[in-house]
C-alpha positions in Angstrom: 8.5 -16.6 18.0 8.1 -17.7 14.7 9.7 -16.7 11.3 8.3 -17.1 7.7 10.7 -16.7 4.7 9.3 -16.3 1.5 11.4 -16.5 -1.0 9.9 -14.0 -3.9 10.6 -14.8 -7.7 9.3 -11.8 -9.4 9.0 -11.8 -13.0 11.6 -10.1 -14.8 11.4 -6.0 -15.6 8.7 -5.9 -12.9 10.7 -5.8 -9.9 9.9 -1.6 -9.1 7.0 -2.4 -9.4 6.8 -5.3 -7.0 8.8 -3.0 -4.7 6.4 0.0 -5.1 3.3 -2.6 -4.2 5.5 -4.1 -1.6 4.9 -0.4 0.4 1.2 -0.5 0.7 1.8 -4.4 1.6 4.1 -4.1 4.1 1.4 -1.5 5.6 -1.0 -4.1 6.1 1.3 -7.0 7.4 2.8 -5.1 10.0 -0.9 -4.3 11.3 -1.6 -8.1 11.9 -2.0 -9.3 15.5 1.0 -11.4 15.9 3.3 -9.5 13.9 6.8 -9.1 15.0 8.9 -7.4 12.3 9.8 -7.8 9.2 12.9 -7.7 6.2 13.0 -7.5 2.5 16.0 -8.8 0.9 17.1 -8.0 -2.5 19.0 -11.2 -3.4 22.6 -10.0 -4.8 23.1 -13.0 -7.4 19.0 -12.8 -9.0 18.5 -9.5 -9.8 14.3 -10.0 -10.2 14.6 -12.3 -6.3 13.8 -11.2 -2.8 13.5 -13.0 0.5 11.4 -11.7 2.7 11.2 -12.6 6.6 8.7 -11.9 8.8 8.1 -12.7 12.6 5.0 -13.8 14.1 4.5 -14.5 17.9 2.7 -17.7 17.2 2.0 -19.8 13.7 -1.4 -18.9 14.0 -0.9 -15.8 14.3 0.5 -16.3 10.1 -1.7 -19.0 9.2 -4.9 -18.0 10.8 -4.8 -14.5 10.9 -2.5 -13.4 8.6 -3.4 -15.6 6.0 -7.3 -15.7 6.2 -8.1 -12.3 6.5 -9.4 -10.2 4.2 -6.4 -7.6 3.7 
């Protein structure tokens, strides 16, 4: 099992909209061969920072699939 954190620095004032994209996003990540779950974190001391972490069963499953494909 793998996990990717991304930490997520989203420019201030557009953080509901980041969160409102985040829902068709999250859509397509979780249909990725590979994919094993995921979290979004709103970080408590940045109000406009998120962590997100996201299970794969293999690294190619995120850098090869997830990250080449078209979605």
């Amino acid at each position: 099992m793998i996990l990717e954190v991304a930490i997520l620095d989203i420019k201030p004032g557009e953080t509901d909209a980041f969160e409102a994209a985040f829902q068709q996003a999250q859509t397509i990540i979780s249909s990725m061969a590979g994919y094993g779950g995921h979290q979004l974190q709103k970080c408590m001391e940045k109000d406009n920072r998120y962590v997100l972490l996201v299970t794969w069963q293999t690294l190619d499953d995120q850098t090869q699939g997830f990250r080449k494909s078209d979605e």
